[in-house]
ROVOLO-59999 format. One record per residue (C-alpha): residue in one letter; x, y negated, z negated. Coordinates in steps of 0.001 Angstrom, whole numbers. Example, Ala and Ser with C-alpha at 12.3 -4.5 7.8 and 13.67 -1.06 7.14 Angstrom:
<sites>
{"A", {12300, 4500, -7800}}
{"S", {13670, 1060, -7140}}
</sites>
This chain:
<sites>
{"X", {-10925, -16318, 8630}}
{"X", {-7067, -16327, 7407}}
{"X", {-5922, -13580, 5385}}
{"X", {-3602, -13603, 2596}}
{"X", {-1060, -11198, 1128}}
{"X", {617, -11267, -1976}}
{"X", {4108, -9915, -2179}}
{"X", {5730, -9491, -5850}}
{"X", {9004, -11199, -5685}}
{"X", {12095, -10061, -7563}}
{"X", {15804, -11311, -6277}}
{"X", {16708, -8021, -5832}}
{"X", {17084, -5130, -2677}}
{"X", {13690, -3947, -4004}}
{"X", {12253, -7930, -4026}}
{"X", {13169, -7760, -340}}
{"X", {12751, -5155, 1149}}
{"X", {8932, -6152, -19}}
{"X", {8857, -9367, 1480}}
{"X", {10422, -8505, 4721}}
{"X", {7844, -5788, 5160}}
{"X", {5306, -8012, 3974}}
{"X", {6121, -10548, 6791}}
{"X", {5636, -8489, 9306}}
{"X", {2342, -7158, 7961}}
{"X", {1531, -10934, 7887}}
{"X", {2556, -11583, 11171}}
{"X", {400, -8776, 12467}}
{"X", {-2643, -9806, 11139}}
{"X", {-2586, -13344, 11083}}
{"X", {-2433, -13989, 7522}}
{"X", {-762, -16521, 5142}}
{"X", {1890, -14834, 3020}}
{"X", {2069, -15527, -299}}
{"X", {4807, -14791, -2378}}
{"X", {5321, -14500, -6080}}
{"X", {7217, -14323, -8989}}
{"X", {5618, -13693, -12126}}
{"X", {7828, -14760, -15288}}
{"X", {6856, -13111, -19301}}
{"X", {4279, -15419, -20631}}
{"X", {5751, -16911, -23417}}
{"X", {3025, -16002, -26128}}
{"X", {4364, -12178, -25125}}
{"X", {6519, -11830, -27747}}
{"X", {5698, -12385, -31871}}
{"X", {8981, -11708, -32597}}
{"X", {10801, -14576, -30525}}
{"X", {9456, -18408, -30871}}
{"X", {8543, -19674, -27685}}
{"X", {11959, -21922, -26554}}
{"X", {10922, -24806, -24112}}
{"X", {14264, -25065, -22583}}
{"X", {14848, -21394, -22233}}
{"X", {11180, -21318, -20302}}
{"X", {12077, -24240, -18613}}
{"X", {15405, -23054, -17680}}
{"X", {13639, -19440, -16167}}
{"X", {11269, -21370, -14109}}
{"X", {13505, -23936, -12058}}
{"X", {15893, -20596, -11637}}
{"X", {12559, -18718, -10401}}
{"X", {12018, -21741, -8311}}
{"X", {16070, -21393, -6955}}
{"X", {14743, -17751, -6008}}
{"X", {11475, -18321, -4370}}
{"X", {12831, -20434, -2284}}
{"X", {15609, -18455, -830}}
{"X", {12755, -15556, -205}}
{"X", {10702, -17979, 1693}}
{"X", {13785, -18947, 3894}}
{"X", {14064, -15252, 4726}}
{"X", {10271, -15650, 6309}}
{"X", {10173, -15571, 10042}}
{"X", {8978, -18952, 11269}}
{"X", {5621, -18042, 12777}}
{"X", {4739, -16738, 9390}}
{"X", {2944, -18639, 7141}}
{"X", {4440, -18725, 3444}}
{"X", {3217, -20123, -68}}
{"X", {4880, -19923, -3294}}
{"X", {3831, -18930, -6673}}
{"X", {5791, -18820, -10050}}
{"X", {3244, -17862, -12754}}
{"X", {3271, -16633, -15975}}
{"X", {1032, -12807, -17449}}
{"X", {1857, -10777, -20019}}
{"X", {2682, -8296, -16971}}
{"X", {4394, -8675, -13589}}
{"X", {1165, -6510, -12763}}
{"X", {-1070, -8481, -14638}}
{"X", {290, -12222, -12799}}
{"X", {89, -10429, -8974}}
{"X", {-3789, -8877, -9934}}
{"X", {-4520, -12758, -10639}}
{"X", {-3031, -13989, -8354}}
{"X", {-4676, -11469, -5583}}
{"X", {-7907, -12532, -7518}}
{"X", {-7963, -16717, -7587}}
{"X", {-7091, -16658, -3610}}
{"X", {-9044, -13645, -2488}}
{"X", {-6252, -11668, -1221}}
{"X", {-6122, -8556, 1032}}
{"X", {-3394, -6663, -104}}
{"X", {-989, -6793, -3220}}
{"X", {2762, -5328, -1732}}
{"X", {5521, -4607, -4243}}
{"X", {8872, -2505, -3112}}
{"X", {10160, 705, -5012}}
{"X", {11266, 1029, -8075}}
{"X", {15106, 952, -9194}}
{"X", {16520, 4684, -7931}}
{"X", {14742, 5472, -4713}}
{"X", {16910, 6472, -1958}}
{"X", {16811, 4730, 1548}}
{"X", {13354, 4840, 2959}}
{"X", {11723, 6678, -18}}
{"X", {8789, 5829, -2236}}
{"X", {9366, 5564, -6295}}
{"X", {7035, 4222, -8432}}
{"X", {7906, 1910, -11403}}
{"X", {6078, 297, -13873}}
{"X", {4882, -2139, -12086}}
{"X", {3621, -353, -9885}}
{"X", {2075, 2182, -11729}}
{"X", {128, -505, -13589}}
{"X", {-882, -1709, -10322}}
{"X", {-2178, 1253, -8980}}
{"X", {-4807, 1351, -12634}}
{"X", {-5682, -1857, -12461}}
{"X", {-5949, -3518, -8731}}
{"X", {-9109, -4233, -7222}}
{"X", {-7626, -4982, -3944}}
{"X", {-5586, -2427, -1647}}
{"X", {-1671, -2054, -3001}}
{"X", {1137, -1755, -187}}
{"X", {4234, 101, -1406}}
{"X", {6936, -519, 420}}
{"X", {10042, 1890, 473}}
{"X", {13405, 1324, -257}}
{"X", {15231, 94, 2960}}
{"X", {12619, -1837, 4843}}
{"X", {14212, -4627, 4981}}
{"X", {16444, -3312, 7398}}
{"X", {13441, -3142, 9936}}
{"X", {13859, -5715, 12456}}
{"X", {10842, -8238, 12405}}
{"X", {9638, -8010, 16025}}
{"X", {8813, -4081, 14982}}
{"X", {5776, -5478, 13637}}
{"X", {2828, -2796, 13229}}
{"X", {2334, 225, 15818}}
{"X", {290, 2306, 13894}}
{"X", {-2075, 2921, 11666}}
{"X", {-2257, 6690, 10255}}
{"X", {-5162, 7710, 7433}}
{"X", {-5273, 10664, 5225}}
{"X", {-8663, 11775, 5266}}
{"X", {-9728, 14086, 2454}}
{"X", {-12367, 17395, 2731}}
{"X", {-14559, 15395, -136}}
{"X", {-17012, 12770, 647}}
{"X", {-16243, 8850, -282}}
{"X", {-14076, 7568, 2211}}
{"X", {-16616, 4905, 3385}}
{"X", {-13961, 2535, 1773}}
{"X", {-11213, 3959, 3055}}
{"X", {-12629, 3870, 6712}}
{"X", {-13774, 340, 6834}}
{"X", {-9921, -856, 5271}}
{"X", {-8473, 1476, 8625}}
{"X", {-10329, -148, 10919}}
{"X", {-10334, -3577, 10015}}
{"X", {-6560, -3581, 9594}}
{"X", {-6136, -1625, 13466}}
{"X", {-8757, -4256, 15128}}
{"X", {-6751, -7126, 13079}}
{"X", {-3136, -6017, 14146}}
{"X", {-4561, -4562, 17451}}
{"X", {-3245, -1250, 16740}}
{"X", {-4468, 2590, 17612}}
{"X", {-5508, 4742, 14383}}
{"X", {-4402, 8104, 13859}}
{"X", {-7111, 10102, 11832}}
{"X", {-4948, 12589, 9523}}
{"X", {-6028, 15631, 7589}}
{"X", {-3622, 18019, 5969}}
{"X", {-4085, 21580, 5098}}
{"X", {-1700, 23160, 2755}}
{"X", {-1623, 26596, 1335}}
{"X", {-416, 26703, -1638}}
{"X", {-1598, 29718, -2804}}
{"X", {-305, 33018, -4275}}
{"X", {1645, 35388, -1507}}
{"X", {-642, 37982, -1503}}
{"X", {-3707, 35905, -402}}
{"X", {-4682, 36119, 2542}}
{"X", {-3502, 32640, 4482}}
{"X", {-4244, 33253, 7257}}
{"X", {-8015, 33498, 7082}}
{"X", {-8112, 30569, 4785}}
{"X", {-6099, 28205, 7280}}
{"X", {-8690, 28983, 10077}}
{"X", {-11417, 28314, 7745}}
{"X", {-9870, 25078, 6291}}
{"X", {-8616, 24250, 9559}}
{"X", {-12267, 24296, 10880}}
{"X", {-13380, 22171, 7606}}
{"X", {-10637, 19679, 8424}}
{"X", {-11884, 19018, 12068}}
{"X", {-15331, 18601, 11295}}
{"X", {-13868, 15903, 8613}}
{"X", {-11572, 14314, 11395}}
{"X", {-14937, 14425, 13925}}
{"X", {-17251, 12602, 11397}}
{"X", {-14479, 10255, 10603}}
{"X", {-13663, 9080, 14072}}
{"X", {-17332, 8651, 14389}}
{"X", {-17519, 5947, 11707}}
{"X", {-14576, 4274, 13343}}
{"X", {-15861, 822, 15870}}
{"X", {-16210, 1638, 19010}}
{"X", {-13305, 976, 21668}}
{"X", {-10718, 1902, 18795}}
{"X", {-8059, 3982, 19886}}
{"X", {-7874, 7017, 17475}}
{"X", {-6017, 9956, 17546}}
{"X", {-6681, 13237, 15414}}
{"X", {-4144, 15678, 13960}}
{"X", {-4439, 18414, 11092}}
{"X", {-1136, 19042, 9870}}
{"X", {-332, 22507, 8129}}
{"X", {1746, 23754, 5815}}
{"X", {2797, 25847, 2599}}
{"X", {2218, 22460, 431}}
{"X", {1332, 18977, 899}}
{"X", {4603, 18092, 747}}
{"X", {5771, 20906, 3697}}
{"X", {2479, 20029, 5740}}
{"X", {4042, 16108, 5732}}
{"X", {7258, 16845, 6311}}
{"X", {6810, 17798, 9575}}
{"X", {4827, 14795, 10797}}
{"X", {5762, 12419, 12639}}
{"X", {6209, 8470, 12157}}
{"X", {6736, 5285, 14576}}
{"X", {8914, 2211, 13327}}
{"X", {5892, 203, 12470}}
{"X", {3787, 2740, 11089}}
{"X", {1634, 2358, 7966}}
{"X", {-140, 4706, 6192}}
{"X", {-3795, 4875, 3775}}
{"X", {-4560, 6542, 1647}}
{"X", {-7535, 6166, -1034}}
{"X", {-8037, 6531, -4532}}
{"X", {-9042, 9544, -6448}}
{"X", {-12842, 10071, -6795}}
{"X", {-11927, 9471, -10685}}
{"X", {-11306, 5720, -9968}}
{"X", {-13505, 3215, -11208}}
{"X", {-15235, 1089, -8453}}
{"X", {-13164, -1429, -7786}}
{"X", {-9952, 330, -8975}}
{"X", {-7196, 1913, -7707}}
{"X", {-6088, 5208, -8674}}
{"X", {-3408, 7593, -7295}}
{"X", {-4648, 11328, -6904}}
{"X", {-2217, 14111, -6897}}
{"X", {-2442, 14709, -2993}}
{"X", {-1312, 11061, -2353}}
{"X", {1355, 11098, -4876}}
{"X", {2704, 14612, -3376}}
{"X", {2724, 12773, 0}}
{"X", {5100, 9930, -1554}}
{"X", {7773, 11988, -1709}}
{"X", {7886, 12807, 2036}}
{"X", {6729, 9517, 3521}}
{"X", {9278, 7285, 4826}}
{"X", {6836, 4157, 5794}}
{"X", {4868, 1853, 3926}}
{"X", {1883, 3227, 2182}}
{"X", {-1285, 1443, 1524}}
{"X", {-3735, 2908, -1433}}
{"X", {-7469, 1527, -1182}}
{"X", {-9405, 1279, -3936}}
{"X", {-12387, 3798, -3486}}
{"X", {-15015, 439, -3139}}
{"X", {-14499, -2729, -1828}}
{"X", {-15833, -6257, -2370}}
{"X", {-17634, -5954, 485}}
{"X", {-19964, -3042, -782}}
{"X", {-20245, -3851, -3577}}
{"X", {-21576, -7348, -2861}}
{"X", {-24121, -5405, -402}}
{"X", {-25218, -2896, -3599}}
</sites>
């Protein structure tokens, strides 16, 4: 069955930079791509009368805009447009995701980041309360990455806490789709007082991490290439630092355990790893459609 993936469309660096990433995560999994621009609903404001010329005027240039990000699409990919109108850029792509039973929601960084950085916006930050389908954030420069780079890897952060059932099933599907190895990742910061004693509590988390890692690669199909790696350091942002990443590397992470089902929401470990991470990240909410329609 053909996927689809909705990519928030603005004509700016940020508006491409999403697209061009989600192309290629389109081309790697087979899946339609399905791009969007979401314009104010005009019942937002109760201040300003609704104008039918201004609203017409805002869709045919949305239209002008669209179009020139669907020219940008690699041929072999699949593309759709959509101009539609929410009381939230947020609100329209959550909709959107929703009426064609999309797989992921992507949306670049917000205004500030620095080349190949995460920063969240609005948007996004709305997103990441309020999605029932995975979000893709894309940092600031990828559309720079040439489209034949496609996807070489998928990495997971796997947490020391139960609940990653979700989390799992998203990894695996997306490696068997894009025919990709995974590469099961725990970290293990220390981030502790300097006269504890870290030593003795890295060998003990470090022996909690691989027994997470083990379990993990066991829920993973079989014939799935997966690696394992425990990275260490003084914080989460040291331990990721010193990783590692390929071109076409992605990485997932899931939602707090005080998400909703169904909802996406950004613990403090993930957000700490933001600020290191120079490819795309992928938050899963922490249930999916798919258990939930089997509960």
């Amino acid at each position: 069955m053909t996927g689809h993936i909705v990519v928030g469309y603005t004509a700016t660096k940020t508006g491409r930079d999403a697209v061009a990433f989600a192309a290629r995560l389109a081309a790697a999994t087979d899946a339609v791509l399905d791009v969007a621009i979401v314009l104010p609903s005009p019942s937002r404001s109760v201040i300003t009368p609704p104008d039918a010329a201004y609203d017409r005027y805002l869709h045919e240039q949305a239209q002008r805009w669209i179009a020139g990000a669907i020219d940008r699409i690699p041929a072999d990919v699949v593309g759709h447009a959509h101009v539609r109108t929410a009381e939230s850029f947020a609100e329209g792509l959550v909709q959107l995701a929703g009426s064609i039973g999309a797989d992921y929601v992507v949306v670049g960084a917000a205004d500030g980041a620095s080349r190949g950085r995460h920063r969240l916006g609005s948007t996004t930050t709305e997103l990441l309360h309020s999605s029932d389908v995975p979000v893709v954030l894309v940092p600031r420069g990828a559309r720079k990455v040439a489209a034949e780079t496609g996807l070489s890897r998928v990495t997971v952060a796997i947490g020391t806490r139960p609940g990653a059932d979700a989390l799992i099933g998203a990894t695996a599907e997306l490696a068997e789709r894009a025919g990709v190895p995974v590469r099961l990742l725990s970290l293990l910061p220390v981030d502790l007082p300097p006269s504890a004693d870290t030593a003795a509590i890295r060998l003990a988390g470090s022996t909690e991490a691989e027994e997470v890692l083990e379990a993990a690669a066991a829920e993973l199909p079989a014939g799935l290439a997966a690696d394992v790696v425990v990275a260490s350091g003084d914080s989460i942002e040291d331990a990721v630092s010193h990783l590692e990443w390929q071109g076409g590397e992605v990485l997932l992470v899931g939602s707090s355990r005080l998400a909703q089902p169904r909802r996406l929401f950004l613990g403090s470990t993930a957000a700490k790893m933001l600020h290191e991470v120079t490819v795309p990240v992928i938050v899963v909410p922490r249930t999916t459609r798919t258990e939930e329609a089997r509960g």
